[in-house]
VOPAGU-2260 file (C-alpha; in pm, 1 decimal, decimal comma):
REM VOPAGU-2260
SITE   aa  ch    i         X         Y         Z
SITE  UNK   A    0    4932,7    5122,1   -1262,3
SITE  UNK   A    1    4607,5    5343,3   -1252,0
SITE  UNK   A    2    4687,5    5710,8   -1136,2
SITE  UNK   A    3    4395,5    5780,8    -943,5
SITE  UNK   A    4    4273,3    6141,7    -806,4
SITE  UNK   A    5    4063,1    6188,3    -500,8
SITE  UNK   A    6    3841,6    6447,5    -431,8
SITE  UNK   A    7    3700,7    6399,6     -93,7
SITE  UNK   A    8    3620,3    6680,6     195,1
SITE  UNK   A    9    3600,2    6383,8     454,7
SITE  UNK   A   10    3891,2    6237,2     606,3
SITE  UNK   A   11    3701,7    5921,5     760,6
SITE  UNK   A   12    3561,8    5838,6     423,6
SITE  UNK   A   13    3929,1    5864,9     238,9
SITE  UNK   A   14    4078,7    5697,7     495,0
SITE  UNK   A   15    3839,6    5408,2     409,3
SITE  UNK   A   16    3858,5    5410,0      39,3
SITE  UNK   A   17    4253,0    5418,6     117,8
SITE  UNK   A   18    4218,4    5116,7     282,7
SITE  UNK   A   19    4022,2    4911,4      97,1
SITE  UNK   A   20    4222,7    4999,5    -217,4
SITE  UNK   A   21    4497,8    4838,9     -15,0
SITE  UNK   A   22    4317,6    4539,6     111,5
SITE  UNK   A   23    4210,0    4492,8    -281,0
SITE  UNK   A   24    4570,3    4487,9    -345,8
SITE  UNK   A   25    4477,3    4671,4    -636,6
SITE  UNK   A   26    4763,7    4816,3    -879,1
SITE  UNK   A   27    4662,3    5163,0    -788,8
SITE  UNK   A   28    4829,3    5520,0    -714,1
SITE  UNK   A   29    4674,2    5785,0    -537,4
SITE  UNK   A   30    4845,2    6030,1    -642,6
SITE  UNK   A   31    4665,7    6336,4    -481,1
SITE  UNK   A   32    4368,0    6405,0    -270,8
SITE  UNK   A   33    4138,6    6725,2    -312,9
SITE  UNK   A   34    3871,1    6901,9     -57,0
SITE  UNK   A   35    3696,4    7140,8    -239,6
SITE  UNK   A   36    3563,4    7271,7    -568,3
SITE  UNK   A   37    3820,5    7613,9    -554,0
SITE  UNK   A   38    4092,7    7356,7    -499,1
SITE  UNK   A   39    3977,3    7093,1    -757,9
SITE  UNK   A   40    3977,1    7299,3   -1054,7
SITE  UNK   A   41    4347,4    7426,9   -1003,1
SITE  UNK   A   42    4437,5    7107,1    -935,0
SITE  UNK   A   43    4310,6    6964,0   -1280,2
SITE  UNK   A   44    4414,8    7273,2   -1495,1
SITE  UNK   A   45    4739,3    7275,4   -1393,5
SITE  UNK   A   46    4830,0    6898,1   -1350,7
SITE  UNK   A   47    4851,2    6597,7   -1607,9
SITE  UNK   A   48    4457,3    6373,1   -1583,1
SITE  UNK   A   49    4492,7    6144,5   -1359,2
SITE  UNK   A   50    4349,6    5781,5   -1491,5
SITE  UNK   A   51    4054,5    5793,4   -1287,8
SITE  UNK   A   52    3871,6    5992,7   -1026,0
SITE  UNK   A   53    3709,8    5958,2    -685,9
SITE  UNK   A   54    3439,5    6218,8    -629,3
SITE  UNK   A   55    3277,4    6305,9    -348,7
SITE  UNK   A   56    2929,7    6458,9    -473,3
SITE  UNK   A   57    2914,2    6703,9    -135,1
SITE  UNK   A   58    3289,7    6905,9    -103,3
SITE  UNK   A   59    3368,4    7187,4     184,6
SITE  UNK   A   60    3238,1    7436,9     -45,3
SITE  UNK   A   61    2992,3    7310,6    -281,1
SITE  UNK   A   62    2860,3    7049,7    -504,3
SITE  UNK   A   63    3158,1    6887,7    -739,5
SITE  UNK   A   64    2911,5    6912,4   -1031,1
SITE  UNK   A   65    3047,2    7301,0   -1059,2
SITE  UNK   A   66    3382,8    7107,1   -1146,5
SITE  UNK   A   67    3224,8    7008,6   -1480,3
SITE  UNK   A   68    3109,9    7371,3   -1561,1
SITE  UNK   A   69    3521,0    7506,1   -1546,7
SITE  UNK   A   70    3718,6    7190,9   -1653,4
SITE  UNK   A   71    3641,8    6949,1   -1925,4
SITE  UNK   A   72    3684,3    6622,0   -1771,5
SITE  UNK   A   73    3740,8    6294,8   -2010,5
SITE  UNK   A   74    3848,0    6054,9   -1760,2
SITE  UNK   A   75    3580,3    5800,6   -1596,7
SITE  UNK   A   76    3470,8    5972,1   -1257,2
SITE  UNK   A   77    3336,5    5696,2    -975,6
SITE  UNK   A   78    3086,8    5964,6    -780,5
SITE  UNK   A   79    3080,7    5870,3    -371,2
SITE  UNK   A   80    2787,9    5977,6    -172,0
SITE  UNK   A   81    2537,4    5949,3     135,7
SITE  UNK   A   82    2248,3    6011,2     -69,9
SITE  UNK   A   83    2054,4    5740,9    -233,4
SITE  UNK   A   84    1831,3    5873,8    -480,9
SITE  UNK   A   85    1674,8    5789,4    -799,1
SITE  UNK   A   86    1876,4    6001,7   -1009,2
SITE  UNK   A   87    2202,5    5830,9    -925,1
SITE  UNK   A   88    2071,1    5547,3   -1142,4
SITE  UNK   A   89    2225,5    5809,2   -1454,4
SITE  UNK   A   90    2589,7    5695,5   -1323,6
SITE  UNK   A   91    2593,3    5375,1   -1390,9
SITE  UNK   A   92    2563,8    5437,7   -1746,5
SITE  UNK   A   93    2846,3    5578,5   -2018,5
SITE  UNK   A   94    3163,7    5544,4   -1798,1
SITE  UNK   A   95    2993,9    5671,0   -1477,8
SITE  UNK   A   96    2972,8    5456,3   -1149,7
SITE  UNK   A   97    2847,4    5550,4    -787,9
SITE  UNK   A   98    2927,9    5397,2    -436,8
SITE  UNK   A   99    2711,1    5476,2    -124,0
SITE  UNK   A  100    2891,8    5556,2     179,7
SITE  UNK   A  101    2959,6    5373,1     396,8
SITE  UNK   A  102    3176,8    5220,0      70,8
SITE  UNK   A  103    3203,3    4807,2      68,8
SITE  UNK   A  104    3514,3    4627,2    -106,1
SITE  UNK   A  105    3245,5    4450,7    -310,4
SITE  UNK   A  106    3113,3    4754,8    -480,7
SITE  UNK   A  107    3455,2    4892,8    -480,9
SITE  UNK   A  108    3580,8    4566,0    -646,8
SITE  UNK   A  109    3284,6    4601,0    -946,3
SITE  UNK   A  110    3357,6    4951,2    -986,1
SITE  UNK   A  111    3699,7    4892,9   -1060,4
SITE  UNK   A  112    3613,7    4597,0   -1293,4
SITE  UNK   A  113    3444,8    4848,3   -1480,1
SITE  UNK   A  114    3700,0    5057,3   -1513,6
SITE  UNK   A  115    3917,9    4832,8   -1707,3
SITE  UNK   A  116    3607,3    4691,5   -1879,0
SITE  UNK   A  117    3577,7    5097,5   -1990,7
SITE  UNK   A  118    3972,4    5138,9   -2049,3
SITE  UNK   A  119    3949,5    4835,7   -2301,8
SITE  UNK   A  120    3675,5    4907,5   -2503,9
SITE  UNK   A  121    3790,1    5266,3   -2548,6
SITE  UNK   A  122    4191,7    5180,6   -2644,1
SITE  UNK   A  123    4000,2    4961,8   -2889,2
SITE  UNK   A  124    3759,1    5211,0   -2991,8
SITE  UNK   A  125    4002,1    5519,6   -2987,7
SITE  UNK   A  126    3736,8    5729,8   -2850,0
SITE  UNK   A  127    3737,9    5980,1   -2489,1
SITE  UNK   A  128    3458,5    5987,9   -2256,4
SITE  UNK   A  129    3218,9    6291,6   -2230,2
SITE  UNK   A  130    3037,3    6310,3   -1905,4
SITE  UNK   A  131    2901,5    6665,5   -1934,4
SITE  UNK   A  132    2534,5    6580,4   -2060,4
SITE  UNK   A  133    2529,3    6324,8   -1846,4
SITE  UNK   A  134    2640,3    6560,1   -1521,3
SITE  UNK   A  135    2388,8    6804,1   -1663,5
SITE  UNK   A  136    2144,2    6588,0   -1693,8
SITE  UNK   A  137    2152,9    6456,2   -1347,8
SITE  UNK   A  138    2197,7    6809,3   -1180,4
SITE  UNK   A  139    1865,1    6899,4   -1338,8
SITE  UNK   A  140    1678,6    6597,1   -1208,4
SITE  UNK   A  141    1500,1    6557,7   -1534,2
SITE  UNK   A  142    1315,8    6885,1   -1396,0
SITE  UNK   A  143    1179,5    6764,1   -1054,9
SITE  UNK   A  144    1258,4    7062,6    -873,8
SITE  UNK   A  145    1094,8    7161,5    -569,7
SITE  UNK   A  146     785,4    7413,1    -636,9
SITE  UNK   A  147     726,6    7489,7    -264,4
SITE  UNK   A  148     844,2    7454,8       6,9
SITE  UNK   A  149     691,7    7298,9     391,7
SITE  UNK   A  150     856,1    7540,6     643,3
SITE  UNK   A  151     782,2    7541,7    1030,7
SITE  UNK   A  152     639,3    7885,2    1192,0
SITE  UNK   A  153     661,9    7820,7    1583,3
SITE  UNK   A  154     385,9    7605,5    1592,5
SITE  UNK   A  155     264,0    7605,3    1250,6
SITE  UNK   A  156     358,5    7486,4     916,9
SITE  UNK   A  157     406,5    7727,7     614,3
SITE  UNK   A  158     433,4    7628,3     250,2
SITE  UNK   A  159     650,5    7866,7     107,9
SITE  UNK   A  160     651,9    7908,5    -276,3
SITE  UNK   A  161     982,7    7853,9    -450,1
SITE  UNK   A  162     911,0    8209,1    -679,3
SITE  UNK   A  163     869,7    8408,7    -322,8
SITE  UNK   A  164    1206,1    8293,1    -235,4
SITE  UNK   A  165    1489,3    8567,0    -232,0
SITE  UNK   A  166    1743,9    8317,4     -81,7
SITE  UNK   A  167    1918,6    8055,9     144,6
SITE  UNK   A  168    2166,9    8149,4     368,0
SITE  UNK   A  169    2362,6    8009,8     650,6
SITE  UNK   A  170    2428,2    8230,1     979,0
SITE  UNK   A  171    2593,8    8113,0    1264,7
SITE  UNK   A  172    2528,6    7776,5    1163,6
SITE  UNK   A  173    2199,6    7778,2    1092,5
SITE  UNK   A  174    2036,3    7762,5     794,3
SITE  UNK   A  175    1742,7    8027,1     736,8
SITE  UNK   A  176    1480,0    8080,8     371,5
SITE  UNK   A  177    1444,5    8445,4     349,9
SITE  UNK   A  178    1132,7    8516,2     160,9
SITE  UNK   A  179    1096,9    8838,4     -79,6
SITE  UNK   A  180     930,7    9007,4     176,5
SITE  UNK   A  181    1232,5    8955,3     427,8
SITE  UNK   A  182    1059,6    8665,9     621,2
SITE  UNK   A  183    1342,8    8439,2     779,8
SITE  UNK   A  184    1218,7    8045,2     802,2
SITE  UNK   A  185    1475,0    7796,5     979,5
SITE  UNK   A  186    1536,4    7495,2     742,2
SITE  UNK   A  187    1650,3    7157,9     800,0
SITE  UNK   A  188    1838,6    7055,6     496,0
SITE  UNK   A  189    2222,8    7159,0     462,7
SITE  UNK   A  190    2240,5    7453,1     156,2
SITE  UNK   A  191    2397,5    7140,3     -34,1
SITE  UNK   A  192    2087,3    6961,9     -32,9
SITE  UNK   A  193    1874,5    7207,6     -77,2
SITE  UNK   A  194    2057,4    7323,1    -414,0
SITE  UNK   A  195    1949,4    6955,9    -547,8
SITE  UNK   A  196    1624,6    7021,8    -524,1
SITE  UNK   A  197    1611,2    7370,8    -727,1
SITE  UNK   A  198    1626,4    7448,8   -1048,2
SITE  UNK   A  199    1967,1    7542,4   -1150,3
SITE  UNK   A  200    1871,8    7838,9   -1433,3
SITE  UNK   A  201    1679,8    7993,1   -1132,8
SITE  UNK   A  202    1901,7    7952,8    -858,1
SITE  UNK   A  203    2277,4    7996,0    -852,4
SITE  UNK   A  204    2495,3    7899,5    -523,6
SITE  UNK   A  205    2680,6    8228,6    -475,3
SITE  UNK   A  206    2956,8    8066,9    -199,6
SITE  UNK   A  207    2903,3    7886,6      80,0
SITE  UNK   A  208    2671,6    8100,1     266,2
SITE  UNK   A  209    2442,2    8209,3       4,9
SITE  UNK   A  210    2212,2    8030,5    -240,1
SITE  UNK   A  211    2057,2    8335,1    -457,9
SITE  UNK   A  212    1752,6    8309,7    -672,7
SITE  UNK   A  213    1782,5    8519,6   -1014,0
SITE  UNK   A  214    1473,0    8719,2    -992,4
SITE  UNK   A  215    1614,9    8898,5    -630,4
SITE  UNK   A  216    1927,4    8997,9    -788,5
SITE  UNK   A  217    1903,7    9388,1    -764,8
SITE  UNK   A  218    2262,0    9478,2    -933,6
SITE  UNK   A  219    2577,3    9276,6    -929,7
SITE  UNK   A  220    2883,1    9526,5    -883,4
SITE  UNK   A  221    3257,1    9428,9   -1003,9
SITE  UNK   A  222    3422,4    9383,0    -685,3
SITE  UNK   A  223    3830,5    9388,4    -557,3
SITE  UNK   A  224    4084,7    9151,8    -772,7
SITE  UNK   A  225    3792,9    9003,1    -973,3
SITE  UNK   A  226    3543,4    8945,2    -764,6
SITE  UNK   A  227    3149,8    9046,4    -770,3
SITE  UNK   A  228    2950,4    9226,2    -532,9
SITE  UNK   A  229    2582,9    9096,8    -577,1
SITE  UNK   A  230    2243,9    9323,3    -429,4
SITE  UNK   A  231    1973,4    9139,3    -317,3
SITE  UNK   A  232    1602,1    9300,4    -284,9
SITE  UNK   A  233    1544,8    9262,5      37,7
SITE  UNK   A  234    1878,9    9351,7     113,5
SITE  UNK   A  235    2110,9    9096,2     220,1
SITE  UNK   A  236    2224,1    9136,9     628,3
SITE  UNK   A  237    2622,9    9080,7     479,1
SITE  UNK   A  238    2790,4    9112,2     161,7
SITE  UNK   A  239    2722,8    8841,3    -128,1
SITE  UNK   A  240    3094,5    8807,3    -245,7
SITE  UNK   A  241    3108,3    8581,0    -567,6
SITE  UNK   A  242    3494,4    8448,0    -566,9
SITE  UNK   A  243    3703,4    8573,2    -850,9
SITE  UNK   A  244    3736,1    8203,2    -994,7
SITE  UNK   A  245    3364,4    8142,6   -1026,4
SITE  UNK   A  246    3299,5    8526,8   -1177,6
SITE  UNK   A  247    3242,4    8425,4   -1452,2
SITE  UNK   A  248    3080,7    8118,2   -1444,8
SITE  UNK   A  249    2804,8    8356,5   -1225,9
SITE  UNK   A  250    2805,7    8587,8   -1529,3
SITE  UNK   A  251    2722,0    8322,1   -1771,9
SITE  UNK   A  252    2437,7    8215,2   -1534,3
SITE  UNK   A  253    2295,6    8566,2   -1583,8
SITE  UNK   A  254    2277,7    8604,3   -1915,9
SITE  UNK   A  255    2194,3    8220,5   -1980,6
């Protein structure tokens, strides 16, 4: 029996993977299923592994690479996503598989294959999986981060360079590029999305309204039960709260 973990922010999309686990009539437990990066790491430090893990690349408050950077994980992940892009080629290597959404029992069915082709060899080999370099390496795009950015002005278009950028933030749905001189541009792209495409030792995803680059950090204050306060320049228009559990993964960032 494989003791399978979920971590999916989608009910449609579990629903489906439920069901074609079932239609598989695969020897498999689901034995939880996880929404969010907060919720994820608990989960893992204070349960027994589970054999294998479902990932959803895009959770309710993040991307589930920050998983990696608070809990060693060991156990073969299969990443699930919308997003076809080059760099997902990286998972199909050492342990690591991807499905597109909409998932299909085929690629299901080969993924799982793998699995026990990956169980085998490493009950033979007496060795654990290591996906961190692998995560890292496919968070930093092999450095093909975006150096401007094509942002609309009424009527015109704006390129925007990626160094004049204070930060990203959603407001009332919306998400708006404020500039270092406190110019607001509406963007298209989800704050998920737009993460992908920065470099990760200048930018740092504060929560989920604020994406913060390093160089508009004024001060960062300690803040109530373990929390941080961060101070943009320009100022922010509400308060940057970093959550006590990802303190000091912020505070490594810093000083990195």
């Amino acid at each position: 029996m494989i003791k399978v973990l979920i971590i999916e922010d989608e009910a449609p999309a579990f629903r489906r993977l439920q069901k074609i686990i079932d239609d598989l009539n695969l020897d498999i437990e689901i034995i939880d299923v996880i929404d969010s990066v907060e919720d994820s790491v608990k989960w893992l430090n204070n349960h027994e592994r589970p054999d294998l893990i479902f990932m959803d690349i895009q959770l309710s408050d993040g991307l589930s690479f920050e998983i990696f950077d608070r809990v060693k994980i060991t156990k073969p992940v299969i990443f699930t996503t919308a997003f076809d892009d080059y760099m997902l080629k990286a998972f199909k290597v050492n342990s690591i598989d991807y499905l597109l959404k909409p998932i299909k029992i085929e690629d299901l069915r080969q993924s799982i294959n793998k699995y026990y082709e990956l169980h085998t060899a490493r009950n033979n080999a007496s060795h654990t999986v290591d996906i961190s370099d692998l995560v890292k390496q496919i968070r930093l795009g092999e450095g093909n981060y975006k150096s401007r950015f094509l942002v609309k002005l009424r009527d015109k278009l704006v390129s925007v360079e990626v160094d004049n950028i204070a930060c990203f933030r959603t407001h009332l749905g919306v998400v708006q590029m404020v500039t270092k001189q406190n110019k607001k541009y509406i963007m298209d792209s989800p704050l998920d999305e737009i993460m992908l495409q920065l470099d990760p030792s200048k930018f740092f995803r504060a929560n989920r309204q604020y994406i913060v680059n390093f160089h508009a950090i004024e001060a960062t204050h300690k803040y109530h039960k373990g929390k941080l306060l961060v101070e943009l320049k320009p100022r922010a228009e509400e308060a940057i709260v970093i959550s006590a559990e990802k303190s000091s993964e912020f505070k490594r960032w810093l000083g990195d």
